[in-house]
N, C-alpha and C positions, 0 to 999 in steps of 0.2 A: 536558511539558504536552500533553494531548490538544488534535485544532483542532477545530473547528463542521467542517461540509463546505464554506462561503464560506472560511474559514482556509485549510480544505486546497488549496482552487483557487488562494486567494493562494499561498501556499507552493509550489506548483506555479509557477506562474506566475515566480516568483523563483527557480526551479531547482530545486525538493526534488523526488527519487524520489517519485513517488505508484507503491506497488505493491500490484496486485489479489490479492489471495489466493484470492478465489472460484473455487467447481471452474468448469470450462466449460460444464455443466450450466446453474449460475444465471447464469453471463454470457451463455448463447444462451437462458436465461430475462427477464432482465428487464434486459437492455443492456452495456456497458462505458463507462468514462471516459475518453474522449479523451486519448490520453497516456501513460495510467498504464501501469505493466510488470507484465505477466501473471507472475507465478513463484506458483503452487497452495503452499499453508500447508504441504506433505508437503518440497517442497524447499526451503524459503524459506531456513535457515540457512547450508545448501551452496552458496548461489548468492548470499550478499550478506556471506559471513563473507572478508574481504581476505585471508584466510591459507590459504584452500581453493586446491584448483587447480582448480578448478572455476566458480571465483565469477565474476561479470559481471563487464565492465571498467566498469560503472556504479559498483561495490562500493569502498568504500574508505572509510575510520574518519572522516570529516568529510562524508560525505555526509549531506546533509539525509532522512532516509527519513520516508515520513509510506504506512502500513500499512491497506489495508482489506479489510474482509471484509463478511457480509453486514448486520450488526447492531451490529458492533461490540463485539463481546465475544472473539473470537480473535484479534482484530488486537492489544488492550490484549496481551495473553499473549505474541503476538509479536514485540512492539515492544519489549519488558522482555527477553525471549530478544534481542533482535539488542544490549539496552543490555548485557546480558552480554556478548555477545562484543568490545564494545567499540565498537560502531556507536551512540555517546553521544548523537547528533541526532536518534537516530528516535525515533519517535510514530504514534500511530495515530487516523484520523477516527471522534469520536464519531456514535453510528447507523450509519455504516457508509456502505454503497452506498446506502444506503434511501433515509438519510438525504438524502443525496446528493441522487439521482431527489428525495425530495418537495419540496425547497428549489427545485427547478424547476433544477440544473445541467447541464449538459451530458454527455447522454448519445448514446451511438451503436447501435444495433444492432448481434449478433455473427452472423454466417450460421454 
């Protein structure tokens, strides 16, 4: 189930990975989410698949992952890629970061 960006904060807030997929580009464009784990959409597989040797010690097959990018249209793509690899809890926030920012949630500038 996709969340609203109040979802995604709750589900944050109860432990779920919230992770930024956007380049660094738009996150020193228009803010980041307190919190969330930066891994760019290029490496997202290799760094949240439990079987890589590569993967975060975040990563592991019951982790809550809740997916965003800027609009909310590559996070859906990616959250369906991580439900392949067997990462059954992840999800991705509808609208995205935007979304995010216009709900008035908490954002930080990235220098």
């Amino acid at each position: 189930m996709r969340l609203t960006p109040s979802e995604a904060l709750a589900a944050q807030a109860a432990g779920a990975l919230l992770v930024d997929t956007r380049s660094e580009r738009d996150r020193r464009a228009e803010g980041a989410i307190p919190g969330a784990l930066i891994i760019e959409r290029t490496v997202l597989e290799w760094r949240l698949d439990p079987t890589s040797r590569w993967h975060l010690p975040e990563a592991s097959y019951d982790t809550h992952v809740v997916v965003v990018c800027n609009d909310g249209y590559s996070s859906s793509l990616a959250a369906a890629t991580l439900q392949d690899l067997g990462l059954t809890r992840a999800t991705d926030m509808i609208g995205g970061f935007r979304a995010w920012k216009l709900a008035g949630l908490p954002v930080h500038p990235v220098d």
